[in-house]
MARKEZA-972077 format. One line per 10 residues: their letters; for each residue x, y, z of N, C-alpha, C. Coordinates in Angstrom, 1 decimal. Example, Ala and Ser with C-alpha at 12.3 -4.5 7.8 and 13.67 -1.06 7.14 Angstrom:
<sites>
AS = 13.2,-5.7,7.8,12.3,-4.5,7.8,13.2,-3.3,7.8; 12.8,-2.2,7.1,13.7,-1.1,7.1,12.9,0.0,7.9
</sites>
This chain:
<sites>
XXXXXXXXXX = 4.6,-13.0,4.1,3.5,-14.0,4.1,2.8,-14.0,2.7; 2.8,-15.3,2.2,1.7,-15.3,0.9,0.4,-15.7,1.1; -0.5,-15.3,0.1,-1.8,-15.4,-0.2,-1.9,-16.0,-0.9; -3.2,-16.7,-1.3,-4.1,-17.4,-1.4,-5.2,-16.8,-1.9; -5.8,-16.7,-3.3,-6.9,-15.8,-3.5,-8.1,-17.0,-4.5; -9.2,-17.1,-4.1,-10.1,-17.6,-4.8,-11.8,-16.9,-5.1; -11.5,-16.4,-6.4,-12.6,-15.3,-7.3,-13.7,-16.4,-7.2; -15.0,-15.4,-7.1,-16.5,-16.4,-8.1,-16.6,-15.8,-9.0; -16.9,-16.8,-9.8,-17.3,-16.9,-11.4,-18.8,-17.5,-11.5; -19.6,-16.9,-12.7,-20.6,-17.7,-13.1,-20.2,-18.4,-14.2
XXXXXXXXXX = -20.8,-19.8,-13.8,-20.6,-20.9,-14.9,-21.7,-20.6,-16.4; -20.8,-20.5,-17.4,-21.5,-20.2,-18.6,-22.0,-21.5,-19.8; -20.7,-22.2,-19.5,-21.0,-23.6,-20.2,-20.1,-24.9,-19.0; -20.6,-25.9,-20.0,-20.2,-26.8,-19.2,-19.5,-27.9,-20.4; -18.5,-28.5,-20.4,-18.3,-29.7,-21.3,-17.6,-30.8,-20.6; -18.3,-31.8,-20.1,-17.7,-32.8,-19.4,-17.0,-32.3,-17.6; -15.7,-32.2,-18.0,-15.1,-31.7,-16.3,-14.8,-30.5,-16.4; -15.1,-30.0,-17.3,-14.4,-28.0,-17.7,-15.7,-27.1,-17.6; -15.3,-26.2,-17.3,-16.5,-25.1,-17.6,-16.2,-24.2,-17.7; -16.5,-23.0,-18.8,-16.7,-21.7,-19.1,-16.9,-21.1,-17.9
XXXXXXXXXX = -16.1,-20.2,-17.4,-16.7,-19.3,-16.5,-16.6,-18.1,-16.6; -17.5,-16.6,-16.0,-17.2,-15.8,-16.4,-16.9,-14.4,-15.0; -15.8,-14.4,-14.8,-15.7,-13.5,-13.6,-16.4,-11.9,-13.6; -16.7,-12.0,-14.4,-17.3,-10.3,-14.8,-16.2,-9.0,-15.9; -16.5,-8.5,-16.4,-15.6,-7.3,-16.6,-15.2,-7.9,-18.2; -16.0,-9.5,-18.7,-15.3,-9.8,-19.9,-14.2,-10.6,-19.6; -14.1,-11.3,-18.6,-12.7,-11.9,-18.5,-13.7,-13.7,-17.9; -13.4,-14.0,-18.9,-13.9,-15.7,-19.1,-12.9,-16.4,-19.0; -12.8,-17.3,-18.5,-11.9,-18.4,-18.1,-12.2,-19.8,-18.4; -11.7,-21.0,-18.7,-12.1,-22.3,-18.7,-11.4,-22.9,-17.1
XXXXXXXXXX = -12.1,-23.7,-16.4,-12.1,-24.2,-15.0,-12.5,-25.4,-14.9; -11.5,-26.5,-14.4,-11.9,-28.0,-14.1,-13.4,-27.3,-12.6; -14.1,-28.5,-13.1,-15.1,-28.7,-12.0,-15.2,-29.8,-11.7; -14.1,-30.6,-11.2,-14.3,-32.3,-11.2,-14.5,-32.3,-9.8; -14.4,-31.1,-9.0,-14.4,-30.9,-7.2,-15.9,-30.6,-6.8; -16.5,-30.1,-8.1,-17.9,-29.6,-7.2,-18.9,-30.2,-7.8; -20.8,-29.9,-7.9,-21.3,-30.6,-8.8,-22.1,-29.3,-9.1; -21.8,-28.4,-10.4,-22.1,-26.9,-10.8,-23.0,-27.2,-12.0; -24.0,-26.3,-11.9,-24.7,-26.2,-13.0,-24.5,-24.9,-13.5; -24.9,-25.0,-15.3,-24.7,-23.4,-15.7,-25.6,-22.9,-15.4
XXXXXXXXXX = -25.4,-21.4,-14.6,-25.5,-20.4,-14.0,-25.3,-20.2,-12.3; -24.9,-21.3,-12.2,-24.4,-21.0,-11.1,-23.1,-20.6,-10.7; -22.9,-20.0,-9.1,-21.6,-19.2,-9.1,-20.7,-20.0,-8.3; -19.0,-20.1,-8.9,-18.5,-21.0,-7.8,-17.4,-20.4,-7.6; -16.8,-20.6,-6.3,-15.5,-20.1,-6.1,-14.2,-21.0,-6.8; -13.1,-20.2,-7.6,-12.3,-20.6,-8.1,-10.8,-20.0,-8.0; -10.1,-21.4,-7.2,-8.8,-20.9,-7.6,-7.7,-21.8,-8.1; -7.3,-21.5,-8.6,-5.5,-22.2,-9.4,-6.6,-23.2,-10.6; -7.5,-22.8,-11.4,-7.8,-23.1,-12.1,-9.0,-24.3,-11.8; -9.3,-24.3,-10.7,-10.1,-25.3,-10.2,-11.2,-24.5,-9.4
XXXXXXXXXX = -12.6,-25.0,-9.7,-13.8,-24.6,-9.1,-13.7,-25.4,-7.6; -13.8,-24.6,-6.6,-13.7,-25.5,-5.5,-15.0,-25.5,-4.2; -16.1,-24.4,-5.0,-17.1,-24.5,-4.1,-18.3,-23.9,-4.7; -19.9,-24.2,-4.8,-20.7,-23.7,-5.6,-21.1,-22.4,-4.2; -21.1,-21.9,-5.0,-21.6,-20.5,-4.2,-23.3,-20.0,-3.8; -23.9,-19.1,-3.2,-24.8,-18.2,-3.4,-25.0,-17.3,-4.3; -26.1,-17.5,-4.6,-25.5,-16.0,-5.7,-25.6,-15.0,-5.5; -26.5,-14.6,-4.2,-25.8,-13.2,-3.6,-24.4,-13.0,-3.2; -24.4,-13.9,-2.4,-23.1,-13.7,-1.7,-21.9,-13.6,-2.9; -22.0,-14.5,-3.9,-21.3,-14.5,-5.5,-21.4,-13.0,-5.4
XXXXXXXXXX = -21.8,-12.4,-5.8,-22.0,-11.2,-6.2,-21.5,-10.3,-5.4; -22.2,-10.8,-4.2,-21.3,-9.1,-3.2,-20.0,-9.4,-2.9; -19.4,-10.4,-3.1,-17.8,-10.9,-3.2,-17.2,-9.6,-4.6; -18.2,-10.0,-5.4,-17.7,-9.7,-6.6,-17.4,-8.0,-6.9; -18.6,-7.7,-5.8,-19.1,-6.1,-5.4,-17.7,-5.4,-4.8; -17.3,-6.5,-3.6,-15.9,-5.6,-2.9,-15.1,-6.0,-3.2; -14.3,-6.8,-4.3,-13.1,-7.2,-5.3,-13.3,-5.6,-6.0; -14.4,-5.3,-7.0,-13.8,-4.5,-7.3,-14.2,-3.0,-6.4; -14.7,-2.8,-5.7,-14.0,-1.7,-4.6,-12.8,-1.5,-4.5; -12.3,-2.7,-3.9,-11.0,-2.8,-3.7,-9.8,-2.4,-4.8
XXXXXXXX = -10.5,-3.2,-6.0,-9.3,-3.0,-7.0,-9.6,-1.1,-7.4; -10.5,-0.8,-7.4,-10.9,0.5,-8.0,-9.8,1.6,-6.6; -9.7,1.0,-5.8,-9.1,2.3,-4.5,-7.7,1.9,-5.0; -6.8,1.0,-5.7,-5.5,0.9,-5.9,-5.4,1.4,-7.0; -3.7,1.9,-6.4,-3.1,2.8,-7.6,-3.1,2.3,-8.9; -3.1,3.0,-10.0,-2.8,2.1,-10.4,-1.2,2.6,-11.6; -1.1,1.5,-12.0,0.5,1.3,-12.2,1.0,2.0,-13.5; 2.3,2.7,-13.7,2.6,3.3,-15.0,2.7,2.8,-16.1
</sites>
């Protein structure tokens, strides 16, 4: 069975339908936002290169909290 995964990001800039985002850890991304209506600093859920829902920012955050839990308990690779 496959997955389906969609990260939040805070929106850092904005230029027309694209936006800077920034998932944490240094890892910034550019993301169409033609699906939501995001202002910068707010958090949106993003996947396959498309913002597809403005978030909470707690709940942004504690998403962000057990991502990396999660990634921190896997092995990691040689």
């Amino acid at each position: 069975m496959e997955m389906c995964l969609a990260i939040p990001a805070k929106v850092v800039t904005i230029d027309h339908d694209k936006a800077c985002v920034d998932f944490g850890g240094n890892v910034v991304r550019e993301v169409n936002i033609v699906l939501v209506n995001a202002k910068v600093g707010d958090y949106v859920l993003v996947h396959a290169g498309y913002a597809i829902q403005v978030l909470d920012k707690e709940d942004a955050l504690e998403t962000l909290r057990l991502w990396n839990e999660i990634l921190e308990l896997q092995p990691q690779q040689p």
